[in-house]
C-alpha positions as CSV (number, residue, x, y, z in Angstrom):
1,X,234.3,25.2,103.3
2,X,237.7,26.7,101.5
3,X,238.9,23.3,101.7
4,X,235.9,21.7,99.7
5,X,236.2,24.5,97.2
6,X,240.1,24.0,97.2
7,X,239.6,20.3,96.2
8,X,236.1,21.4,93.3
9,X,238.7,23.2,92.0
10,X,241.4,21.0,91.6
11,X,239.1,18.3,90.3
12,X,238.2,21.2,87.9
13,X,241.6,22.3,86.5
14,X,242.5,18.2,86.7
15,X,239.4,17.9,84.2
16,X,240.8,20.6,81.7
17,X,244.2,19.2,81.8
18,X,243.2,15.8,81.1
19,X,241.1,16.8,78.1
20,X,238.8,14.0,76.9
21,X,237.6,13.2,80.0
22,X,234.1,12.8,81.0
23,X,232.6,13.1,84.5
24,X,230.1,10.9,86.1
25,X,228.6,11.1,89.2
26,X,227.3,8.1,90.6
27,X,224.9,9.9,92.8
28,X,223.8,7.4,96.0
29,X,222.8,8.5,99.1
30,X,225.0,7.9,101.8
31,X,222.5,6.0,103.6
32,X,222.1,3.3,100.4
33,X,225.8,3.6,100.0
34,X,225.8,1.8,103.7
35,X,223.6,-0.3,103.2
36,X,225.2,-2.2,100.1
37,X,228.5,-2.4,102.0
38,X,229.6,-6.1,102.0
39,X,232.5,-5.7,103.2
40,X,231.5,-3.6,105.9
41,X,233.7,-0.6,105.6
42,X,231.1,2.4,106.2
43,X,230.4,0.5,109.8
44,X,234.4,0.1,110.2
45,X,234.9,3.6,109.6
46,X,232.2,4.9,111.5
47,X,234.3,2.9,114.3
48,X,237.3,4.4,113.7
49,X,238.9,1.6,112.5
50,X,239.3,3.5,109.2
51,X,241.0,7.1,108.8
52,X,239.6,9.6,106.1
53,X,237.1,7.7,104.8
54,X,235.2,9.6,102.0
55,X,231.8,10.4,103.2
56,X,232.1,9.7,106.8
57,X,235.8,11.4,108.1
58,X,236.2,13.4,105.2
59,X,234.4,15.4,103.4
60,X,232.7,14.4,99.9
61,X,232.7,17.0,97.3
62,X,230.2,16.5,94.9
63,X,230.8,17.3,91.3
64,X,229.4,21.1,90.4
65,X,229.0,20.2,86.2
66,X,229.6,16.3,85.7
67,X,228.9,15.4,82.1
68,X,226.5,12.1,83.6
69,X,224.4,11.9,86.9
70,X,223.1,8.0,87.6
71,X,220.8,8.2,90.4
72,X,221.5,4.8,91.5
73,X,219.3,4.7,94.8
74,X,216.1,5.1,92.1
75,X,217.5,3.5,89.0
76,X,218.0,0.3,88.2
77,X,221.8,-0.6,87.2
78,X,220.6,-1.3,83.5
79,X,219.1,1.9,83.9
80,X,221.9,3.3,84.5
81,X,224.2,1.8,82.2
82,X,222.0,2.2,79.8
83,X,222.0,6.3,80.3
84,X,226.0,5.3,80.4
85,X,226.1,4.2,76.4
86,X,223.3,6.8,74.9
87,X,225.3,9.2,76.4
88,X,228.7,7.7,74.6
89,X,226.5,7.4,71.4
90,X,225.0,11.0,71.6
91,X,228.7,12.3,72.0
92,X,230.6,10.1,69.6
93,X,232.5,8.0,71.6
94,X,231.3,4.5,70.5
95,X,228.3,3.4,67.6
């Protein structure tokens, strides 16, 4: 756990440093994550054939405050980058 909360935080203070930088969390299951592997890397890691794979052999940390969630699992992908630019609008970043 202090390693999870080691690595939030450094994403945190990476965030701050940056400045204009916006967070999105492309939140998919794991499960749908595996299942739209073409190239098969989820089964290769769960294998072993691949070390420190995010998700599987190391940990994921999901984001505590990201600016953006897209729930991709129940929204389409114009759905979602459609909440992408309203989001840009709302804040400025494009017209």
């Amino acid at each position: 756990m202090l390693l999870l909360f080691h690595h939030i935080k450094k994403r945190e203070k990476i965030k701050r440093k940056i400045g204009n930088f916006i967070e999105v969390f492309v939140n998919a299951p794991l499960e749908v994550c595996e299942k739209r592997d073409k190239k098969g890397l989820y089964k290769k890691a769960r294998l072993g054939k691949i070390k420190n794979f995010t998700g599987i052999s190391d940990p994921y940390e999901k984001p505590v405050n990201p600016e953006l969630e897209l729930k991709t699992d129940k929204e389409t992908a114009k759905e979602s980058v459609n909440k992408v630019i309203k989001y840009l609008i709302k804040n400025g970043y494009i017209k």
